[in-house]
N, C-alpha and C positions, 0 to 999 in steps of 0.2 A: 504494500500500500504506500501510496507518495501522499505527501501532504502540504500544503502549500497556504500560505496566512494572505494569500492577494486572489485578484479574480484571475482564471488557467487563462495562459495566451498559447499559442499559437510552439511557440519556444519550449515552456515548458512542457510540452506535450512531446513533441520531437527528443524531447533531454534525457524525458522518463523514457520514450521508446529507447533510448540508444545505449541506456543503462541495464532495461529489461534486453535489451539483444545481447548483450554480453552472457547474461545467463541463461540463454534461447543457445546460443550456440553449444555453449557446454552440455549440451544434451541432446540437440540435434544439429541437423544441416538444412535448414527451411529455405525453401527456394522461392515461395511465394507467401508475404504478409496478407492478411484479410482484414482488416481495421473496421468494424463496425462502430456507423458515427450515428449524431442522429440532428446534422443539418444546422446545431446552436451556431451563436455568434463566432465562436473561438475555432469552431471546425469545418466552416462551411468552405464550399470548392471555390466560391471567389474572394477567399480570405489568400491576396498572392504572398505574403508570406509564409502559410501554413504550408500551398501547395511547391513553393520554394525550397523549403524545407524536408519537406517528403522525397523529393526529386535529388537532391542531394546527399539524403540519405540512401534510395535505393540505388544510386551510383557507386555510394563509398561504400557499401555492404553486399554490392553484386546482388541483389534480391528485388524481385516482382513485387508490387504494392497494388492490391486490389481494394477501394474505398466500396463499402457496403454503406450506404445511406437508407437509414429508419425514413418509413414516412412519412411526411410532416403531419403535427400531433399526433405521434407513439412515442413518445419517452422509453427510452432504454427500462 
């Protein structure tokens, strides 16, 4: 669990993913991420930092990122 005392951006998101992928690896070889989102401010697809930041992670991890988007009103 991450916990954080501000409102999630964009960053801290990518930060916890890149922390949780060090211990992803240690136990497998994943070749494709699935990210179940569900459309909020912080994760939507034209937030261009967020998707900035995705794209440079599945470059520096050699890994496939597939965004699964909730539909709008379902809350996780």
């Amino acid at each position: 669990m991450y916990f954080i005392k501000s409102f999630i951006t964009p960053d801290f998101m990518i930060d916890v993913l890149e922390d949780f992928w060090s211990s992803l690896k240690k136990r497998f070889i994943p070749h494709t991420l699935v990210i179940n989102l569900d459309n909020g401010p912080e994760n939507s697809s034209y937030r261009s930092q967020w998707i900035k930041r995705l794209i440079e992670f599945s470059k520096t991890k050699t890994v496939n990122i597939s965004l699964a988007y909730y539909p709008p009103y379902h809350s996780k």
